[in-house]
N, C-alpha and C positions, 0 to 999 in steps of 0.2 A: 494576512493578505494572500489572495490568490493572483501569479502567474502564467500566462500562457492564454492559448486563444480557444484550448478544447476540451471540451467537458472527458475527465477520463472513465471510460467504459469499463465495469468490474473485468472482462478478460481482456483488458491491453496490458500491451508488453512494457510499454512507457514506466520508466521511475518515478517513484515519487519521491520528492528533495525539499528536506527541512531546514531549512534557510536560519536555521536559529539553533542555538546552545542550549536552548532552556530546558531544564529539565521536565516543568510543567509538560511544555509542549509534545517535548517525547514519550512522558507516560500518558497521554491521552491521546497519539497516534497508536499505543504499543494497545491501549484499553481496544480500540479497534482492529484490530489483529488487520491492519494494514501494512505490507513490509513498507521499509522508507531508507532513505539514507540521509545524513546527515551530511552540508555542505555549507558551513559556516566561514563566512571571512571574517578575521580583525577590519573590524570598523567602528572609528568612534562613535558610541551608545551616547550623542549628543539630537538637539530637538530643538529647535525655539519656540516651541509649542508651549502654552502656557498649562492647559488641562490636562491631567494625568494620564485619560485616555487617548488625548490627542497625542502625547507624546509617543506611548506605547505602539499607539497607530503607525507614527513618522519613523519610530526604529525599525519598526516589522517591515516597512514598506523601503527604506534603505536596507536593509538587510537583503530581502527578497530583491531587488534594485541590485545589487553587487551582484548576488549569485546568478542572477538571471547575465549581466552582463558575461560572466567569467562562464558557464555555460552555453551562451547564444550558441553558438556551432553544433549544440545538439541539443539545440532546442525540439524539437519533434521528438525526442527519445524521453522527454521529463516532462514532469506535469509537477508546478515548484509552489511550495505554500511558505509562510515566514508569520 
């Protein structure tokens, strides 16, 4: 899930903020030699989603949901994916 309202430009200053634990995720951010940081919250890894994708969906999108909340205040400085 992507966050935020702006397409990030290869020379902006803006962070980019990985919303998630997963190792997956950060070795194919790292495969792209994009810098990034990691801003993960404790949040129940629950869904009422019934399909496996759908679930996957509903965490990434609460996950990115917290972080974006716990960052709003600089919000213009991140550019946030989960």
């Amino acid at each position: 899930m992507i966050f935020g309202r702006e397409y990030m430009p290869k020379n902006s200053q803006k962070k980019l903020i990985l919303a998630s634990r997963s190792p997956r995720r950060r070795e194919l951010l790292g495969w792209l030699g994009i810098p990034f940081e990691i801003h993960s919250l404790d949040i129940p890894e629950e869904s009422q989603c019934s399909e496996a994708w759908q679930v996957a969906e509903d965490i990434a999108k609460q996950k990115g949901q917290a972080v974006w909340k716990d960052w709003q205040s600089r919000a213009g400085e991140m550019f946030l994916i989960s």
